[in-house]
N, C-alpha and C positions, 0 to 999 in steps of 0.2 A: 789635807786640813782645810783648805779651801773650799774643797767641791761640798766638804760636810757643812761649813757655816752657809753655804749656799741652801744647803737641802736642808738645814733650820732656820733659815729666814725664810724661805720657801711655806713650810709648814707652819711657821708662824702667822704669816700671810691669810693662808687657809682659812688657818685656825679666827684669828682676827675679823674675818670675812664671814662665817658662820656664826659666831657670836654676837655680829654686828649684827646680822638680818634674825638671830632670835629676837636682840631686843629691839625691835622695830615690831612685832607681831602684836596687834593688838588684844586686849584682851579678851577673852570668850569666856561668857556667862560658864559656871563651872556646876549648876545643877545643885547647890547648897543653897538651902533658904536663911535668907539673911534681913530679910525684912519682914517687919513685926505687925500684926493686926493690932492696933493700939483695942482697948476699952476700958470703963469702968473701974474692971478688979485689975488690969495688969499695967496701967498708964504711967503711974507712978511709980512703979519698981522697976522698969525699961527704961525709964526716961531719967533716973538715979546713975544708971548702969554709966551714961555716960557723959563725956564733957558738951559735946555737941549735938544738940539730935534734930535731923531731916525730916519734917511731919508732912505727907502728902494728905490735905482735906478734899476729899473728892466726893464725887457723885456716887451714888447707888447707881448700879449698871441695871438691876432690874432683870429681867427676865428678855430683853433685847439682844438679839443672835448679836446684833452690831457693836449694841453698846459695851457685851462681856468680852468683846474681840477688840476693840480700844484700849478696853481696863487691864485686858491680856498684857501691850503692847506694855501699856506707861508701867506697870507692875515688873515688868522684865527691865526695862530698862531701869529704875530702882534698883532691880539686885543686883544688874551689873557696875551700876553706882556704887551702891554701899561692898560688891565685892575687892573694888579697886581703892574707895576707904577704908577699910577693914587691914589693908596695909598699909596705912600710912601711922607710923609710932609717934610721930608730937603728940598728937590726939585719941583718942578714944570717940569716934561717930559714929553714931546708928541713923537706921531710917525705920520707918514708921507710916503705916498707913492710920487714920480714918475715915470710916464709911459716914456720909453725911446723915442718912438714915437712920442707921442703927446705933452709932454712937455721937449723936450730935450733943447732947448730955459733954461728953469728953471734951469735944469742940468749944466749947463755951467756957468750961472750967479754966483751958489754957488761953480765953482771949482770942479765938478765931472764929471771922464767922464768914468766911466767903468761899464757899466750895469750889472747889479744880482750881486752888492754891499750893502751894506749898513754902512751908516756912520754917527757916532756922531756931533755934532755940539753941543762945549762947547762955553764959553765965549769967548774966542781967540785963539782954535784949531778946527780942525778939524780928528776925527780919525776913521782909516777906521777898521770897525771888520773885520774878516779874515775867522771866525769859519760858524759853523753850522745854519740855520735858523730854529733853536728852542726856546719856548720861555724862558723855563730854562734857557736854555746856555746864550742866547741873555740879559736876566737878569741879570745873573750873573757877566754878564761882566763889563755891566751899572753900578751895585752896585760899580766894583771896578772903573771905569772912577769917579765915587762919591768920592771917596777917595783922602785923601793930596795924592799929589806924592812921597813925602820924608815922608817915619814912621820914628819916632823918639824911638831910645834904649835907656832906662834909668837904667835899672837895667837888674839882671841877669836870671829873668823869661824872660822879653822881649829879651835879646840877648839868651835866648835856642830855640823862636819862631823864631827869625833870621836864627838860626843854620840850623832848621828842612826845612827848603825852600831852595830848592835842583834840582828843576826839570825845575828853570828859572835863567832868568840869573839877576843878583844881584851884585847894588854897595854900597859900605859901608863907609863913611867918617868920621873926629874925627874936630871936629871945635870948635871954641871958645863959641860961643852962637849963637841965632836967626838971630841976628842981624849984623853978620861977613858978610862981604863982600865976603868972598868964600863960604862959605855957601847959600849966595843969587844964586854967582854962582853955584851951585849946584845941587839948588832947580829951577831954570830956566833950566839948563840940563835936570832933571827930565822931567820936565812939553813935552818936546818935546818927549819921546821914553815913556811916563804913556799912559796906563798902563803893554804894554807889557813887559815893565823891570822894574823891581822893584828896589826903592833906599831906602838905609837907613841911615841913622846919627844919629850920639851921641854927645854930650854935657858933657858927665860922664867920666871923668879920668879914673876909673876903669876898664868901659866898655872899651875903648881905650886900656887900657893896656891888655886886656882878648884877643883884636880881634890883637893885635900886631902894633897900627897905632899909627902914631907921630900926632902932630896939622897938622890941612891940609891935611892929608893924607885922598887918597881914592883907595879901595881896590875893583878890578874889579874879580868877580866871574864866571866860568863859569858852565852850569849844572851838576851837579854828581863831579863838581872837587871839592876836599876837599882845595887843598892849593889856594891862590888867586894869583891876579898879580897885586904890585902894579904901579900903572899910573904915567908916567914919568914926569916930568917938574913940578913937583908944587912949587908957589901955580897956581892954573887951572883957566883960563876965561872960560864961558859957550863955548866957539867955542872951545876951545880945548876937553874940553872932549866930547862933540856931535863928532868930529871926531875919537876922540880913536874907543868912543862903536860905529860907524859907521863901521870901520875898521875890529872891534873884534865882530862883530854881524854874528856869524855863528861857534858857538860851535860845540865842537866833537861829544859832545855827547847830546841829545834834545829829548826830550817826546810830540809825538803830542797827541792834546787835543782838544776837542771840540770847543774850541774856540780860537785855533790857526790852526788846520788842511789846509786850507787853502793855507795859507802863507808859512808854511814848504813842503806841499808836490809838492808846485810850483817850486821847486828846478829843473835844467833838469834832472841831475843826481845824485841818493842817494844809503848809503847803509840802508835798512830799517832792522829791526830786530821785530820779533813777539816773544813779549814773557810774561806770562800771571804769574804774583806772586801768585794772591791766587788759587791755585787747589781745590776743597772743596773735588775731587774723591779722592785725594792722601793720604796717613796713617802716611807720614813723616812729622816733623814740615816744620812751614812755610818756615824757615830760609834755610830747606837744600831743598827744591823742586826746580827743573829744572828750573821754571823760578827764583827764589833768585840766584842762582849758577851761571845760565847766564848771568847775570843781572853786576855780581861781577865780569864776567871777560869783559863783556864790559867796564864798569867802569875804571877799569885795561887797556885796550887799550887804552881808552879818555886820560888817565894820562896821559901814556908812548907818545902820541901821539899829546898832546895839541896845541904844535908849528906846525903843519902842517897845511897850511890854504885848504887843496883840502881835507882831509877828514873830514866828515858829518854824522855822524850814528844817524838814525832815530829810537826809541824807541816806539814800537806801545804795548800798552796794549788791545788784543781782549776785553778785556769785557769792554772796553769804547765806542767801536763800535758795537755794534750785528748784527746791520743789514747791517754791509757791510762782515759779515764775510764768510758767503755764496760765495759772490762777490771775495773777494781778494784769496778763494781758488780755485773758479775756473778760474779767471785771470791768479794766476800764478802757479795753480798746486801742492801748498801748503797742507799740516794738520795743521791748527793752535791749536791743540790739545797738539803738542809737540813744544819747540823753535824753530825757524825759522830765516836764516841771509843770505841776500841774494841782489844782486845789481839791481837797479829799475830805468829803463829810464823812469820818470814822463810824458814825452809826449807820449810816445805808449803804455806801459805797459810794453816793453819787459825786461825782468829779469835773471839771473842767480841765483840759491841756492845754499849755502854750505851742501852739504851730512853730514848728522850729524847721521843716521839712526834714524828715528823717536825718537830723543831725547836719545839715548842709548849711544852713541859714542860723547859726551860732549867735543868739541876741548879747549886746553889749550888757556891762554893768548897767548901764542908765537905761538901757529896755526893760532891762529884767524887772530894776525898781520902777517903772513905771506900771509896769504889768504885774508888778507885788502889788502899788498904789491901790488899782481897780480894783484887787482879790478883794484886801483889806475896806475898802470902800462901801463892797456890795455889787459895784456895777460889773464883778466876778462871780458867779455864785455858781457852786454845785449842783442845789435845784434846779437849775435853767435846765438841766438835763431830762429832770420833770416833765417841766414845760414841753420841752420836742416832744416828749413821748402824748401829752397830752394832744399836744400840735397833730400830730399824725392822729390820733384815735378821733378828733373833730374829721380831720380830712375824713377819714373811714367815713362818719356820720354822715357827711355832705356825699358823698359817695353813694350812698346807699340812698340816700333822698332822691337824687339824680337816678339813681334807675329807678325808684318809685315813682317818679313822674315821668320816664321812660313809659315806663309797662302802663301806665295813665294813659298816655299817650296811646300808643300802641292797642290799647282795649279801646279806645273811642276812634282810631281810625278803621278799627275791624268793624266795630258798631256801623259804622258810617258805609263802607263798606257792602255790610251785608245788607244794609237798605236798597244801596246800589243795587244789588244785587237782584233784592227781590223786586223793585221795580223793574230792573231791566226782566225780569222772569214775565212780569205780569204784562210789558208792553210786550215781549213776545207770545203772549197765551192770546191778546187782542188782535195781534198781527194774525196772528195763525185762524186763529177764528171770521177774519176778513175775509182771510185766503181761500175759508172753507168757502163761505157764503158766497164769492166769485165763482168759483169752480163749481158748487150749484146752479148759481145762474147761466152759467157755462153749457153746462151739462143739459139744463133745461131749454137751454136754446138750440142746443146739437142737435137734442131730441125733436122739437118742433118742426127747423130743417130736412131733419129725415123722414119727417114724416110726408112733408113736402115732395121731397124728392122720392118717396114711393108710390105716389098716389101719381106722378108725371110718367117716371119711366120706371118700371120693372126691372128691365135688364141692371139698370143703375145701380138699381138695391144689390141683385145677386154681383155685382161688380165691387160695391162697398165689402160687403160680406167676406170677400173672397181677401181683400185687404184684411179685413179685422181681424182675420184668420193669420191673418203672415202674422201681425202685430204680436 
C-alpha cells in the first residue's frame, strides 16, 4: 500500500512537471490569418465585428526588397498578437492593417493621420500606442487598455501595491462612494490620459487617512517622488483636472519602456541616463551596485528639483533594450557597462557625457545638480559636438594650406636650384674652354721647342721619337 502511493506521487510529480513546461512554451504564430486589410468597402463591417480593434497605419512598402522584408516582420508579429487575443473571452479584438497609400481615404475617416502608428479604438476613445511593434509589448498594453481606469484601494495590501508603482505617473483620491458626483468626475478624467497614467480611489476612511487625503481630495504623483502634490481648487470638474495633469505631464524624473519609448524619446531636448540595477558580473549586494547608487542620487535631484518645468531626466535601463545597445554606444560613444548621464538632441543624435570615469568617480547629488545647472543654462550643449567636428575639418583646412606653401616652397627652392645649377654648368663650359686655350698654347709651344731641338741635334729627335712611341 505504500510502495503504490509512492509510485502515484511519483507520477503525479511527472505528470506535474510536463504540464508545467507545456505551459511555459510560448506561443507560435499558428499559419491562420487573422489580420484584416482594412478599406473603404470593408472598414466598417470589421470594425462593427468588434468591441476593441488594433489599427496598424503604416507605410506603403513599395517596391523595396527592404522595405517588404520590414512590413513582412511587423505583419507577422500582428498575427501572433491578435492570435493570442483571439483567446482572450472578456473581449472580442481584432487587428487591422491600413496601407497609407492606398487607403488613406480610410485613415482620415477614423481621425488618423500619422503613418507607422498604431492605434486602439475602444467604445468612445481613441488611443494611440507610442511603444515597440512587438507582440508582447503590443499585448501587454491591450491587456491594461482592458482595465477599469480608476483601481479601487480598499484595504492595506491593495494601498502597499499602490505604494510599489513608482515608475508612472499616478493619481489618487478619497470620495464618498461610486456614486459621488466627483468621483464620476474623476473616473471621466481617467478614461481620457488610461492607460498611460494611472488613477486610483478609495472609499475606506482608513485608507484615506494612511495616504493623508480629506473627502475629495486628490493627490497628484510624480515618478520616483515619494511626496505628492495636492490639486488645488476642490471639489474638481473633469475639465479641471484633465488641465492640471495636462500642465504637470512631464516629470523629472521617467523610465522609458517598451511601450512608451516612443513618446518620451520624441522630446527635442533630454537629459538621458543609462543605468543598469541588476549587475549579475558584480560580488556587491544589489542595493550598493553602481547602478542602485545612481539610481538614488537621481532620485535625490528629481526631489530637489521637481518645480522646474525645463528639466526632464530620462531613465534608460540597458537590459530592456539589447538590441539597441550596440547602437546607442556607438551613436554616442558610450560604455553602457558602467552608468552613464549625459544630454541628447533627440533630433540628430548629438550628445554631451558627464565624465564619471567609467563608473569609478560616482558624482554626488550636488555635482550632478550642478552639471544639470550648465546643461539647462546652455553652457552644456549637444551641438558643441558640432563644433569639434567643425574644429577638426578647419584643422584639415590649415593642413592642407601648410603643405600648399610646403610644395611653394619646395618649387622655388628647386627654381633656385636649377639656376645654381646652370650657372655652375656654364662656369664649368668657361673653365673648360680656358683649359683648351692653355693646352693650345701649350701645345704650340712644345711645337716651337722641337723644332729647336731638331734643328740642334738630330740624334735628339730620333731619341724624342722613340719616347713618344712608348707613350
Amino acid at each position: 500500500m505504500k510502495w503504490t502511493w509512492v509510485l502515484v506521487a511519483v507520477l503525479l510529480s511527472f505528470g506535474a512537471l510536463s504540464l508545467g513546461k507545456e505551459s511555459l512554451d510560448f506561443p507560435e504564430y499558428d499559419g491562420k490569418d487573422r489580420v484584416h486589410d482594412l478599406n473603404a468597402k470593408n472598414y466598417k463591417s470589421v470594425m462593427k465585428k468588434y468591441d476593441i480593434m488594433v489599427v496598424y497605419y503604416h507605410d506603403h512598402p513599395g517596391s523595396s526588397r527592404v522595405a517588404q522584408r520590414q512590413f513582412e516582420i511587423e505583419e507577422l508579429a500582428l498575427e501572433l498578437a491578435a492570435q493570442v487575443l483571439d483567446e482572450f473571452d472578456d473581449e472580442d479584438i481584432g487587428v487591422g492593417l491600413i496601407d497609407a497609400k492606398l487607403d488613406k481615404a480610410v485613415a482620415k475617416k477614423l481621425g488618423i493621420d500619422e503613418p507607422d502608428s498604431i492605434f486602439i479604438f475602444t467604445d468612445d476613445e481613441v488611443i494611440e500606442y507610442d511603444g515597440e511593434l512587438a507582440a508582447d509589448t503590443l499585448v501587454e498594453f491591450i491587456y491594461d487598455v482592458i482595465e477599469d481606469p480608476v483601481e479601487i484601494i480598499d484595504n492595506s495590501k491593495e494601498l502597499k501595491g499602490f505604494e510599489n508603482v513608482e515608475e508612472d505617473i499616478k493619481l489618487v483620491g478619497y470620495f464618498k462612494s461610486h456614486k459621488s458626483e466627483h468621483f464620476e468626475a474623476f473616473a471621466d478624467a481617467a478614461e481620457e490620459f488610461h492607460p498611460h497614467i494611472k488613477f486610483f480611489a478609495t472609499f475606506n476612511a482608513k485608507v484615506a487617512k494612511a495616504l493623508e487625503l480629506k473627502l475629495n481630495d486628490v493627490d497628484f504623483y510624480e515618478p520616483f517622488i515619494d511626496d505628492p502634490v495636492l490639486i488645488p481648487g476642490k471639489p474638481y470638474s473633469e475639465d479641471e483636472l484633465v488641465k492640471f495633469i495636462e500642465d504637470n505631464d512631464r516629470p523629472t524624473l521617467r523610465k522609458l519602456q517598451p511601450h512608451n519609448m516612443y513618446e518620451i524619446w520624441g522630446q527635442h531636448i533630454v537629459i538621458v541616463s543609462y543605468l543598469e540595477l541588476f549587475d549579475f558580473d558584480c560580488d556587491l549586494p544589489l542595493q550598493t551596485s553602481d547602478g542602485f547608487e545612481f539610481l538614488e542620487i537621481l532620485k535625490q535631484v528629481a526631489e530637489d528639483n521637481t518645480d522646474n518645468p525645463d528639466l526632464s531626466i530620462v531613465w534608460i535601463d540597458p537590459d530592456d533594450f539589447p538590441l539597441l545597445l550596440p547602437h546607442w554606444e556607438k551613436t554616442f560613444g558610450i560604455d553602457l557597462s558602467h552608468p552613464q548621464i549625459g544630454v541628447v538632441d533627440a533630433d540628430d543624435a548629438d550628445s554631451v557625457w558627464l565624465d564619471m570615469d567609467d563608473g569609478e568617480d560616482m558624482p554626488s547629488a550636488d555635482e550632478l545638480e550642478d552639471w544639470i545647472e550648465d546643461a539647462l543654462s546652455g553652457e552644456i550643449d549637444p551641438d558643441d559636438d558640432d563644433d569639434d567636428d567643425d574644429d577638426d575639418d578647419d584643422d584639415d583646412d590649415d593642413d592642407d594650406d601648410d603643405d600648399d606653401d610646403d610644395d611653394d616652397d619646395d618649387d622655388d627652392d628647386d627654381d633656385d636650384d636649377d639656376d645654381d645649377d646652370d650657372d655652375d654648368d656654364d662656369d664649368d663650359d668657361d673653365d673648360d674652354d680656358d683649359d683648351d686655350d692653355d693646352d693650345d698654347d701649350d701645345d704650340d709651344d712644345d711645337d716651337d721647342d722641337d723644332d729647336d731641338d731638331d734643328d740642334d741635334d738630330d740624334d735628339d729627335d730620333d731619341d724624342d721619337d722613340d719616347d713618344d712611341d712608348d707613350y
